[in-house]
N, C-alpha and C positions, 0 to 999 in steps of 0.2 A: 504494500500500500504506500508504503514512504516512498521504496524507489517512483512510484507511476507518479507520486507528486512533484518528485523533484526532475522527472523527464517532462512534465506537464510544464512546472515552471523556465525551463533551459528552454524549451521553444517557444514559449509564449514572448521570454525576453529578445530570444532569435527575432521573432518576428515583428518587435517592435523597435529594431533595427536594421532596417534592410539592405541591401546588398551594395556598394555603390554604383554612381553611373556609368555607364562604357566609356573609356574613356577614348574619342577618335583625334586621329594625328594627320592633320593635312600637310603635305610634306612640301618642304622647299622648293622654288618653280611653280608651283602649281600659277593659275591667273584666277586672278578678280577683276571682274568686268563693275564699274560703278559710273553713275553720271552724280557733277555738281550738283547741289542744293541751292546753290549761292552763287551769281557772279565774283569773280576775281580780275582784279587788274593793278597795274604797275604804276597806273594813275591813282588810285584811290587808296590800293593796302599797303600796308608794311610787312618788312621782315618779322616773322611771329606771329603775324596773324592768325588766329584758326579758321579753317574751312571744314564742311562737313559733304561728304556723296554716297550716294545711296545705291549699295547693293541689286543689280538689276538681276543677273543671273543666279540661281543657288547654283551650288560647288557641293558635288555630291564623288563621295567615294566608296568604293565596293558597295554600291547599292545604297550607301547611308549617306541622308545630306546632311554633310558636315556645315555648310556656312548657307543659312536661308535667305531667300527673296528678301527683300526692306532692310536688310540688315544697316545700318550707319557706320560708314568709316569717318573718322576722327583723325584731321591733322591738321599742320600746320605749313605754312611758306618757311620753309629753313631758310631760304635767301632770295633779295629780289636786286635787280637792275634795270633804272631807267635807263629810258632809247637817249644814246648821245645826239650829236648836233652832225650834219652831213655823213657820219657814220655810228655803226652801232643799232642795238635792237632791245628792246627791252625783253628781258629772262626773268624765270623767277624757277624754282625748286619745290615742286610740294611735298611735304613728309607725313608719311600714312604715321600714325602712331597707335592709334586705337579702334576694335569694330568692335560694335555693341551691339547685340540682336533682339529681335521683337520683343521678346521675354523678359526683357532688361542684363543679360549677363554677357559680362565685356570682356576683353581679352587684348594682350599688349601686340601689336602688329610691326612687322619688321618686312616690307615690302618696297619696290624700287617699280618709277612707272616706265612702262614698254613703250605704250602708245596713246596718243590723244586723239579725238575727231571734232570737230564741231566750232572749232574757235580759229576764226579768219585769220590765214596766214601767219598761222603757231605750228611751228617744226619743233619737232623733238630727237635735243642729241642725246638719243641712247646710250652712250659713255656714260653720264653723267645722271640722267633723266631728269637736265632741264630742258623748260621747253623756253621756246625763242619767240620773238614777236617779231614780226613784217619789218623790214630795213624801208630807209623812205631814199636811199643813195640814187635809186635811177630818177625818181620824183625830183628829187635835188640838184641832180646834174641835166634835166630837162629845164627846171626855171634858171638857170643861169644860161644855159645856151639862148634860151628867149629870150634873158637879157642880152646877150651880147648881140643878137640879131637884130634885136630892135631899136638896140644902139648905133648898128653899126647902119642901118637904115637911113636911121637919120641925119647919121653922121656923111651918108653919100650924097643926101639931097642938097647939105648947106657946102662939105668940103671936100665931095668927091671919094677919089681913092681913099687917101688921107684922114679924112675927115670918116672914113668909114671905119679903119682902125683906131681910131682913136675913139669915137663911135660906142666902137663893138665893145674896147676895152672898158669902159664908163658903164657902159648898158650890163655886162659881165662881173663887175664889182660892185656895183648895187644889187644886182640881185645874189651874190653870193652873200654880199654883208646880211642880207634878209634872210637869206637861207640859215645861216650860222645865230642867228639870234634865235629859230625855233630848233625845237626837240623832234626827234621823229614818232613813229606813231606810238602809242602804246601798246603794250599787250593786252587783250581782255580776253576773260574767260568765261562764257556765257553760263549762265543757269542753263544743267542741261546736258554741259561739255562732258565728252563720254573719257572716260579716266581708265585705264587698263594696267595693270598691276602683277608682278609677279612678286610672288614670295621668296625672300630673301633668309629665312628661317624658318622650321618647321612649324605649326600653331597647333596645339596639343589643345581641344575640347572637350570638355567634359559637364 
């Protein structure tokens, strides 16, 4: 009678501790496909700023989805750079640091991006996985040739030959001095912009 008591009580306690959860390991490489929340640009944020993008694809392994639809990834601009003056482009770095899923339960992300879609005339140097903003240099080197032409226009009608180079060169230095006074485009990154991601460390869920 005592032993059936005391096998009664060792299971009762069993089972008001249960087994833990499996625990699944999405392994290095793998991709996470996410799109922005938020625009981003090299006009508006700073270095540190956070950003957040949402999980478009699940990431399912041996049959089990380890990382679901909606999930939030959690990061920040590690570094940004405005577009200089007749050269240069504006760059910036985003760093994944955190996903957090439906459920509420978060996990530390160690992730590097492959590729971007969606944000005009943003290339991504994969060495690095910053992405680049549009150069304005042929834009630049167009309004100075239209000034020197319309310089040099004018300068044929009053002094001829002469008067054309001299002209061209006046018409050519004002519009370079104007050009060197603005910055080139910005980078911007739309709500939206599709963010692709590989894992640079295993993410062990549980």
């Amino acid at each position: 009678m005592v032993k059936r008591v005391l096998l009664f009580t060792l299971l009762a306690a069993l089972a008001a501790f249960p087994a833990g959860a499996e625990q699944l390991n999405l392994p290095a490489g793998s991709a996470l496909h996410c799109r922005l929340t938020q625009a981003i640009s090299t006009k508006l944020n700073f270095q540190g700023d956070a950003y957040t993008a949402t999980v478009t694809e699940p990431v399912v392994v041996n049959g089990h989805e380890v990382i679901p639809f909606g999930s939030t990834v959690q990061g920040r601009i590690a570094w940004m750079l405005r577009p200089g003056r007749i050269k240069g482009a504006g760059a910036m770095q985003l760093a994944a640091d955190k996903i957090t899923f439906p459920d509420g339960r978060s996990f530390p992300l160690a992730a590097t991006l492959m590729t971007t879609y969606g944000a005009e005339g943003a290339k991504l140097n994969g060495t690095e996985g910053a992405i680049y903003g549009p150069t304005s240099r042929l834009k630049d080197l167009q309004e100075v040739g239209i000034g020197m032409g319309g310089g040099g226009f004018l300068g044929t009608l009053f002094g001829g030959f002469h008067g054309a180079v001299i002209g061209g060169a006046i018409g050519g230095g004002v519009a370079l001095a104007d050009t060197l006074r603005k910055r080139g485009p910005d980078l911007t990154l739309p709500t939206g912009t599709e963010l692709n991601y590989q894992l640079t460390r295993e993410l062990a869920i549980q």
